[in-house]
C-alpha positions as CSV (number, residue, x, y, z in Angstrom):
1,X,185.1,-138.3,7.1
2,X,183.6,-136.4,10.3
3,X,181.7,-138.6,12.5
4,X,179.7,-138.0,15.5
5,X,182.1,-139.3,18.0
6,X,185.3,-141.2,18.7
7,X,183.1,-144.6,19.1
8,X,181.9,-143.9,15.6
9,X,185.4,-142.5,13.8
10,X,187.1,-146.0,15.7
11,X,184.6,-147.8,13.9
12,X,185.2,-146.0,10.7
13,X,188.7,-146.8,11.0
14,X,188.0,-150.6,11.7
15,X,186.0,-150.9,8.4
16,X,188.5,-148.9,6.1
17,X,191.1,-151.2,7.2
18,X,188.7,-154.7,7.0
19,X,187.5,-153.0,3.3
20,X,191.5,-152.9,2.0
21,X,192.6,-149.9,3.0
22,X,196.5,-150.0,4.3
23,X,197.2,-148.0,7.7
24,X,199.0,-146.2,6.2
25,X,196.6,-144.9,4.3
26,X,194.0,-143.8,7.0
27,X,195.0,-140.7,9.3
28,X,192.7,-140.3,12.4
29,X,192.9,-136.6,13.3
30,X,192.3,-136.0,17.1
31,X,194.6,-135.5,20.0
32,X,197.4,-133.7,20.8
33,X,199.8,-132.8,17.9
34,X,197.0,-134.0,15.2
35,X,197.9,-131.0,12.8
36,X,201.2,-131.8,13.1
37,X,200.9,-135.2,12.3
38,X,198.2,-134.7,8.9
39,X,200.3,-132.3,7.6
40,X,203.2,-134.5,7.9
41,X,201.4,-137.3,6.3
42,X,200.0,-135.1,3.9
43,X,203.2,-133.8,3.0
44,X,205.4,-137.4,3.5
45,X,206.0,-140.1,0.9
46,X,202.9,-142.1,2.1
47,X,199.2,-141.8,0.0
48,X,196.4,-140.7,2.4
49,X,193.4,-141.7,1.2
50,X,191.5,-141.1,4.1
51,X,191.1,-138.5,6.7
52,X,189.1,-139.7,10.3
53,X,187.7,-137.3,13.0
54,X,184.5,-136.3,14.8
55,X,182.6,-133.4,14.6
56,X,184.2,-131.7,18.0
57,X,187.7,-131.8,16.9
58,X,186.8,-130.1,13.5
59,X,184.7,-127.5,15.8
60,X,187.7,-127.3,18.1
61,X,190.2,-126.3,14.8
62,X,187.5,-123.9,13.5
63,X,186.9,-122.0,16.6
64,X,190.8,-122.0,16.9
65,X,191.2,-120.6,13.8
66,X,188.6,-117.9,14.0
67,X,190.0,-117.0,17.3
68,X,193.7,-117.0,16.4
69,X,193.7,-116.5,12.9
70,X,191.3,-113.5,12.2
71,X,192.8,-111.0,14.0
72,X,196.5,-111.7,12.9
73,X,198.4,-110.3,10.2
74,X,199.2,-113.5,8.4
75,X,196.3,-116.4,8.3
76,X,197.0,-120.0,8.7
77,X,193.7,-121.9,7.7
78,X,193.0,-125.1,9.8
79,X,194.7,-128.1,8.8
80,X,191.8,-130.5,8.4
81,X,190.5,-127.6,5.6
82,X,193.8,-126.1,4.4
83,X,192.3,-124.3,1.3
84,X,189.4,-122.4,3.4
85,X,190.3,-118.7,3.0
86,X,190.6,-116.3,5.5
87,X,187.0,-114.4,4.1
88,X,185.8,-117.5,3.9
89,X,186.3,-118.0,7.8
90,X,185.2,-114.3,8.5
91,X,181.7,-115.8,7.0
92,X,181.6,-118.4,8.9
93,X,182.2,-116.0,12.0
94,X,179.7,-113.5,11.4
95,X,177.2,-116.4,10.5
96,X,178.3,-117.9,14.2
97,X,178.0,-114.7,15.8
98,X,174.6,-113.4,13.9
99,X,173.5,-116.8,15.1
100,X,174.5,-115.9,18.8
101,X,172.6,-112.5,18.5
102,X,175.5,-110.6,18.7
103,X,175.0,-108.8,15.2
104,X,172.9,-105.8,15.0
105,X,170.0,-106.1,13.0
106,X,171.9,-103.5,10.4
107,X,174.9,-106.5,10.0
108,X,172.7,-109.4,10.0
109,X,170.8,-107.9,6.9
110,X,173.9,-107.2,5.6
111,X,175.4,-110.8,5.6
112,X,172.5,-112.5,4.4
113,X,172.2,-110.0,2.0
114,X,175.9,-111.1,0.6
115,X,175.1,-114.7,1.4
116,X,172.1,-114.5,-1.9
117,X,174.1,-112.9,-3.6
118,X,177.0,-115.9,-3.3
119,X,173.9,-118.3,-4.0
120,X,174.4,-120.0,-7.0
121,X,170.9,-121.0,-7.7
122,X,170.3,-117.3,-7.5
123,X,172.7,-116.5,-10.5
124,X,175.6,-115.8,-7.5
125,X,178.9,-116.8,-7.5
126,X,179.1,-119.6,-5.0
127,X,183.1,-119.1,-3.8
128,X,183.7,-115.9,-3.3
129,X,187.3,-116.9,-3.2
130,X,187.7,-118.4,-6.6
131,X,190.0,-115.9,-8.1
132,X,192.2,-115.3,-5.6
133,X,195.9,-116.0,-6.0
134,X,197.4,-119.6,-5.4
135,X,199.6,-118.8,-2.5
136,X,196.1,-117.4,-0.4
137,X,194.2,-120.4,-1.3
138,X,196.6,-122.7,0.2
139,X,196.9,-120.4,3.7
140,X,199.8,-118.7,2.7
141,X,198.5,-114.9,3.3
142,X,200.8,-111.7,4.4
């Protein structure tokens, strides 16, 4: 769940716990070592059924991995999204940057021109990504 601020994710929290839901069972992603710790619940003996966080942390992770990951050889997908796909965050970049103005008008016809085609209500395929190997869908890309 992404809400609009701490305030709001505390209160998220408060309600999954008064509606049944064990701690254990809620993981509020924000602060310092926060990838750490999801993926160490994710990956411990413990069922996470829910996920907290607000809409500037998951920002913050996207902008990280865009930044970071892009350019790299290998690509290590944020850890609040760990199946989004290295194309799929290229998107997402030129869609930020076409946005910005920074695409020429040549690139910007371009993407939307492969964003129809990906539109499934025009016939497209909506995940470009579908058919790619298990390994790269779970971030594990050389």
């Amino acid at each position: 769940v992404v809400g609009p601020n701490v305030p709001v994710v505390d209160q998220w929290h408060e309600h999954a716990l008064r509606c049944g839901f064990k701690e254990s069972e809620v993981v509020i992603y924000r602060g310092a070592g926060r990838r750490e710790r999801l993926e160490t619940a994710l990956k411990g003996r413990r069922r996470v059924r829910l996920v907290l966080t607000d809409r500037y942390v998951l920002m913050n992770d996207l902008h990280d991995a865009v930044d970071a990951g892009l350019g790299q050889s290998t690509w290590l997908p944020p850890a609040i999204s760990p199946l989004t796909s290295r194309t799929c965050m290229r998107r997402l970049n030129q869609l930020l940057q076409a946005a910005k103005g920074v695409l020429s008008a040549e690139q910007r016809r371009a993407l939307l021109e492969h964003l129809e085609r990906l539109d499934p209500a025009r016939g497209g395929e909506p995940f470009e990504d579908s058919t790619q190997a298990p390994a790269e869908q779970h971030g594990v890309v050389e």
